[in-house]
C-alpha positions in Angstrom: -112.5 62.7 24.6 -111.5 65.9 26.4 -114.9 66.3 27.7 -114.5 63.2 29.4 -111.4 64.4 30.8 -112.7 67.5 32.3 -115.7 66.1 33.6 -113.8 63.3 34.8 -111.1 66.0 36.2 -114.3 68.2 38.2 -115.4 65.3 39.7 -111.8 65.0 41.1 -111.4 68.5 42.3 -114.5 68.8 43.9 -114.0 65.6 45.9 -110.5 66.7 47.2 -112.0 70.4 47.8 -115.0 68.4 49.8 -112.6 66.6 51.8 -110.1 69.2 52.7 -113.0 71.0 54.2 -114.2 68.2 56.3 -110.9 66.8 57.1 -109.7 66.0 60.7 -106.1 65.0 59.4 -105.0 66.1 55.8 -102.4 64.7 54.6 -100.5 64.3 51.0 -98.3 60.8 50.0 -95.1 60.2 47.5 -94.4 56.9 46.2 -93.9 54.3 43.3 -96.1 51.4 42.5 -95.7 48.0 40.6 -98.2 47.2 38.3 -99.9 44.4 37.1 -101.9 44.2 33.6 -103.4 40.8 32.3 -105.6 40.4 29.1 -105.5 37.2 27.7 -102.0 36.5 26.4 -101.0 39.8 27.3 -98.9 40.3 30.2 -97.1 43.6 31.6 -95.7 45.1 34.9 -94.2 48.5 34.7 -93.1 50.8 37.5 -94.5 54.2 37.8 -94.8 57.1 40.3 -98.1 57.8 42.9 -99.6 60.7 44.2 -101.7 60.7 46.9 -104.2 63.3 48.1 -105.5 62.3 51.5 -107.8 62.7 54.7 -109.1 61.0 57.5 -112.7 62.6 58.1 -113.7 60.3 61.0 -112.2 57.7 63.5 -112.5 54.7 61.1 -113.0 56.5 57.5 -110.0 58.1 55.2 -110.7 59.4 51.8 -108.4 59.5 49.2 -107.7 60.8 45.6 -104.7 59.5 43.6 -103.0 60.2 40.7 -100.2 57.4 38.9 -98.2 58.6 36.0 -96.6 57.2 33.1 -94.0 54.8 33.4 -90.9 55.6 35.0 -89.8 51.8 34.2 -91.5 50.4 31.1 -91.8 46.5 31.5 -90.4 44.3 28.1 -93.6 42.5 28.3 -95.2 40.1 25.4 -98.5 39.3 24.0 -100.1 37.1 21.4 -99.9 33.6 20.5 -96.2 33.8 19.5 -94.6 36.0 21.9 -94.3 39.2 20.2 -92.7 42.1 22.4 -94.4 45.1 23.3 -94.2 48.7 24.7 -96.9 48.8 27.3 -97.5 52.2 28.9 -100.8 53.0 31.7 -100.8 56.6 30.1 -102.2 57.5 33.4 -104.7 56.0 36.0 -106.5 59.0 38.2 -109.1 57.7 40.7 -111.0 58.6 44.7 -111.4 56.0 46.9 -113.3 56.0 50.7 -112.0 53.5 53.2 -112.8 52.3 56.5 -109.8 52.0 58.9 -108.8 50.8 62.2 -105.2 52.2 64.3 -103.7 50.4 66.9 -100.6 52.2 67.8 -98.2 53.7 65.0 -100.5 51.3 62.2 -103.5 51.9 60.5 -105.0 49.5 58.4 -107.3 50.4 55.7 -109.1 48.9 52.6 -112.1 50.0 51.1 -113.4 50.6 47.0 -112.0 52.7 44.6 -112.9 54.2 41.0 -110.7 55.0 38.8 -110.1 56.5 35.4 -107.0 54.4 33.2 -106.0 55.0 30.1 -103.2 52.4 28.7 -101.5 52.6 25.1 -100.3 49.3 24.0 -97.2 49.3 21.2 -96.3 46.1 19.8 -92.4 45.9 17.8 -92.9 42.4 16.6 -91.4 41.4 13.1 -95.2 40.5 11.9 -97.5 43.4 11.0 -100.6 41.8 11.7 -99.8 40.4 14.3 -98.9 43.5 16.0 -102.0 45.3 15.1 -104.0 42.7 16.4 -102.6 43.0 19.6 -102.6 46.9 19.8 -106.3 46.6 18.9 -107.2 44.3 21.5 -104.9 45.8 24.8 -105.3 49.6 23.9 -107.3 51.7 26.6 -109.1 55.0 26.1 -110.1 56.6 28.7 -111.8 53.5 30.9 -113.7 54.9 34.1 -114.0 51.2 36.2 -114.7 50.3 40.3 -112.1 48.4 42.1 -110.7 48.1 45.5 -108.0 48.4 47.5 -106.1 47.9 51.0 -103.0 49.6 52.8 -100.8 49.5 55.7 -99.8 53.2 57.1 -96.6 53.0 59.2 -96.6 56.5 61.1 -93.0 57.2 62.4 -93.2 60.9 63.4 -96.4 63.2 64.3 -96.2 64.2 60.1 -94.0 61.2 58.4 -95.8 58.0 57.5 -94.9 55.2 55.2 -97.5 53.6 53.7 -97.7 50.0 51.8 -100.6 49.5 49.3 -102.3 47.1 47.1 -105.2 48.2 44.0 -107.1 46.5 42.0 -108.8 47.6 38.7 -111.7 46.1 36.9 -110.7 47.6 33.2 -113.3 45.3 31.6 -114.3 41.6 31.7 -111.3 40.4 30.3 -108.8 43.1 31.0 -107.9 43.4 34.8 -104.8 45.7 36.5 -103.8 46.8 39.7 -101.0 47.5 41.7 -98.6 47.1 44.7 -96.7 49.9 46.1 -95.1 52.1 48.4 -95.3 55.9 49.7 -93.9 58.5 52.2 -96.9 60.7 53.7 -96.5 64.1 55.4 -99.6 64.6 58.0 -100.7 68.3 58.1 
C-alpha cells in the first residue's frame, strides 16, 4: 500500500518538475469542486478543496497536476436497497492530465485525458449490520489508479488572476464512476 503511494507520488513530482522546466506559462490554481459518485444504489456528492499545479508548454497544449482533498462538506448520501445512510468520504483523488487548448481573447478552452489516483472510504450508520457491511464492502476504494477526462473554461482577468470552471470525470471501475464540477482562482507566474 505505501509503495503504491510513493511510486504513485514520483511519478507526480517528476511530471510537475518536467513541466516547470519546459513551461512557457506556469501557473498554480485554488478552488472547490462538487463531486459526483455512482455505484449501483449508491449515490454521493460531497464538496472538497482543489489544487492545481499548472503549465502551458505550447500554443495549444497545458499540462496539469491536481490534487483534491478530503471533504470539506460530507454529502448525507444513501445506498442499498432500503436506503440506509452513509458517510462517504474521496480520502483523496491525486492525478496529471495533458490538454489541448484554444484562447480567443481573455478565454481559453481546454479538455483533454486525465489519470488519476482515488481512494474513497465508504461508512454506512444504518440500524442493520449486514446491511451496512455489505454496502461498505462493495463502495470502499483503495488506492484505484484509473484514465478519465476532462474539460475547463479559464476566464483571465488580469496579466496573473484567472478563474477557471472545470468538469472531471473518473473511470473508478466498470461499475463505479466519479467525477466532478468545480471552480478555481489561478495566479499566472
Amino acid at each position: 500500500m505505501i509503495r503504491k503511494h510513493l511510486s504513485f507520488a514520483l511519478v507526480f513530482a517528476s511530471f510537475l518538475t518536467s513541466s516547470m522546466v519546459f513551461a512557457e506559462e506556469p501557473y498554480v490554481g485554488v478552488g472547490a469542486v462538487q463531486h459526483r459518485y455512482k455505484q449501483d444504489l449508491t449515490e454521493a456528492e460531497p464538496v472538497s478543496y482543489r489544487i492545481t499545479l499548472g503549465s502551458r508548454v505550447s500554443k495549444h497544449t497545458v499540462i496539469e497536476a491536481f490534487f483534491l482533498g478530503p471533504a470539506i462538506e460530507d454529502d448525507e448520501a444513501t445506498a442499498g436497497t432500503t436506503p440506509t445512510p452513509i458517510d462517504f468520504e474521496y480520502e483523496f483523488i491525486v492525478g496529471a492530465s495533458i490538454n489541448g487548448s484554444v484562447k480567443a481573447g481573455p478565454f481559453t478552452l481546454y479538455a483533454g485525458p486525465n489519470v488519476t489516483a482515488t481512494k474513497i472510504k465508504v461508512t454506512a450508520t444504518g440500524a442493520d449490520p449486514v446491511e451496512n457491511a455489505a454496502i461498505n464492502k462493495a463502495n470502499d476504494l483503495d488506492t484505484r489508479v484509473s484514465p478519465g477526462m476532462g474539460i475547463g473554461l479559464d476566464l483571465r482577468f488580469t496579466k496573473h488572476l484567472s478563474l477557471d470552471f472545470n468538469a472531471q470525470s473518473y473511470y473508478l471501475s466498470k461499475d463505479k464512476k466519479g467525477g466532478g464540477a468545480g471552480a478555481e482562482l489561478r495566479y499566472h507566474f
